[in-house]
C-alpha positions as CSV (number, residue, x, y, z in Angstrom):
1,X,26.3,-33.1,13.9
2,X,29.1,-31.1,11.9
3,X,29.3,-27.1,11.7
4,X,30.3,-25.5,8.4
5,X,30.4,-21.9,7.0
6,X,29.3,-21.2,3.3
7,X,30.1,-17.8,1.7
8,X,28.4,-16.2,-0.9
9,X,28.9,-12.7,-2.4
10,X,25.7,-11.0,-1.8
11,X,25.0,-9.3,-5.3
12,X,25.6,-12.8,-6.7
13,X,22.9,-14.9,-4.0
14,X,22.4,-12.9,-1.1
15,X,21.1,-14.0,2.4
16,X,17.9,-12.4,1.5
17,X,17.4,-14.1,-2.2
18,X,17.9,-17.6,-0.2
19,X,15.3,-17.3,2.3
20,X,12.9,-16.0,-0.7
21,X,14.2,-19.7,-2.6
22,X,13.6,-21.3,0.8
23,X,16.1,-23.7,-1.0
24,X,19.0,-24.1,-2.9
25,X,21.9,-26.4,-4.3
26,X,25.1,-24.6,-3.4
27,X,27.0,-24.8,-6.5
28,X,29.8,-23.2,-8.3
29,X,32.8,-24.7,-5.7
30,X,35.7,-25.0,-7.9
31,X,38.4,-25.7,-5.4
32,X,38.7,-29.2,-4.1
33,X,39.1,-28.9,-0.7
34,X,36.0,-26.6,-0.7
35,X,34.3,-30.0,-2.6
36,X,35.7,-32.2,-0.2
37,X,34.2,-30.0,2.6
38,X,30.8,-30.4,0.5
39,X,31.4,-33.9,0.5
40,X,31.4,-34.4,4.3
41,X,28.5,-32.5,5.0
42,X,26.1,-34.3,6.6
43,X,21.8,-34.1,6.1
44,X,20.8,-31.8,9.9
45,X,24.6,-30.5,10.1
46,X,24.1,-26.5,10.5
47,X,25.8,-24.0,8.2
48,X,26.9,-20.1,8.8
49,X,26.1,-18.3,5.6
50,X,28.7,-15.6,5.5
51,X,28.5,-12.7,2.9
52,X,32.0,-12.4,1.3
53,X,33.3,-8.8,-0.5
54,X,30.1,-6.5,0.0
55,X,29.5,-6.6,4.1
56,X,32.0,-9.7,5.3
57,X,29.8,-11.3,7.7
58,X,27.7,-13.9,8.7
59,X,24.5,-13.1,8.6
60,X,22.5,-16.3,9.0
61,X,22.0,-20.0,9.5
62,X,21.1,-22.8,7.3
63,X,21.3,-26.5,7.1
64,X,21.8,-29.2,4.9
65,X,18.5,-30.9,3.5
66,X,20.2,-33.0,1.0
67,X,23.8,-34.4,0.7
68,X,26.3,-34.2,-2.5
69,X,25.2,-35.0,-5.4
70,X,26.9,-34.2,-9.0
71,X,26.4,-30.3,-10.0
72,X,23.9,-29.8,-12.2
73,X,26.2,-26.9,-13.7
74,X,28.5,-29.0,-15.3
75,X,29.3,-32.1,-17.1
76,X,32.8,-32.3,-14.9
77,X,32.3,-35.4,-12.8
78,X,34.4,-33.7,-9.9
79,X,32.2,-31.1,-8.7
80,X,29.5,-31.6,-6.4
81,X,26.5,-29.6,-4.7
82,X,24.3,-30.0,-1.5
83,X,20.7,-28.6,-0.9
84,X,20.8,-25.8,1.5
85,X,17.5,-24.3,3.9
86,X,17.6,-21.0,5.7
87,X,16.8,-22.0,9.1
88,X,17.6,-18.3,10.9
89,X,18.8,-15.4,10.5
90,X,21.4,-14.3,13.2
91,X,19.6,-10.9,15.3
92,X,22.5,-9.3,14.7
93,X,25.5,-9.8,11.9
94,X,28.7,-11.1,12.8
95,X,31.5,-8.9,11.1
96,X,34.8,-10.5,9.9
97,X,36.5,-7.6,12.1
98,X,34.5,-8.6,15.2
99,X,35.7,-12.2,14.6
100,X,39.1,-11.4,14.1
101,X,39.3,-9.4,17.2
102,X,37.7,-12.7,19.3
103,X,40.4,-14.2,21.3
104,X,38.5,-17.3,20.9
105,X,38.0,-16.9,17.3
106,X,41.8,-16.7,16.6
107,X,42.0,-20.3,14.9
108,X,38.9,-20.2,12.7
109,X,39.5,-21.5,9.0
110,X,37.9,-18.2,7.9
111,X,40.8,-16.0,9.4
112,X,43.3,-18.7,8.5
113,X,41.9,-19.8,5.1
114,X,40.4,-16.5,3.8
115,X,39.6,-17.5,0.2
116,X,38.2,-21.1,0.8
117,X,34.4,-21.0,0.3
118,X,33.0,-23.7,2.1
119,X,35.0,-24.8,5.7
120,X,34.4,-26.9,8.6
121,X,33.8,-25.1,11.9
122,X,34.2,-26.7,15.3
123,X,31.3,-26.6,17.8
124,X,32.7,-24.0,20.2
125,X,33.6,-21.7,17.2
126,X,29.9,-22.3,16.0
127,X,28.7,-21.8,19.4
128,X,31.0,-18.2,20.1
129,X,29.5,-16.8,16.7
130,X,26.1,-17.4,18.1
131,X,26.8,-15.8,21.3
132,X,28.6,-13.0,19.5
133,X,25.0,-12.0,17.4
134,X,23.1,-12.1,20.6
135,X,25.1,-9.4,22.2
């Protein structure tokens, strides 16, 4: 199973409007190696949803129920979506400052590669967010 992070500016779909959809296509990815990210993700593989502008945090997990498929948004062949399910939200948000601070958190595409929307995470980067919102 692969990790990802997804972000989404909260007056546009927020955390809360996803778990009242209890579903979504995550659409709207114009860059292609935020596609290409799409393109790897995998049906089970978990994904950080991470509020972008308003908050910068992660705020909750999801996971991919269906994998890429053409976006219904447009008749350009080159972007794709997945189907997206809340599966948790995190007890307590992860800040971008609290991640940037994380000695173990120094590599992670979403210090490195602030404006890319969807990015792979590895396992112990996954796994340090995780401990981060239980403490």
């Amino acid at each position: 199973m692969n990790h990802w992070l997804v972000k989404s500016e909260p007056f546009k779909y927020s955390w809360q409007k996803f778990n009242e959809d209890g579903r979504t296509f995550w659409d709207g990815v114009r860059n292609y190696q935020a596609r290409n990210n799409l393109k790897a993700m995998k049906e089970g593989d978990l994904v950080m949803f991470y509020h972008s502008n308003e908050g910068k945090e992660i705020v909750g997990i999801a996971k991919v129920v269906k994998e890429f498929y053409q976006d219904p948004t447009t008749d350009d062949t080159n972007w794709v979506v997945v189907d997206l399910s809340p599966v948790q939200s995190l007890k307590k948000a992860v800040t971008l400052e609290t991640i940037k601070a994380d000695d173990r958190l120094q590599d992670i595409a979403l210090v490195r590669q602030g404006r890319l929307s969807v990015m792979p995470l590895k396992s112990e980067e996954f796994d340090r967010i995780l401990e981060l919102a239980e403490n």
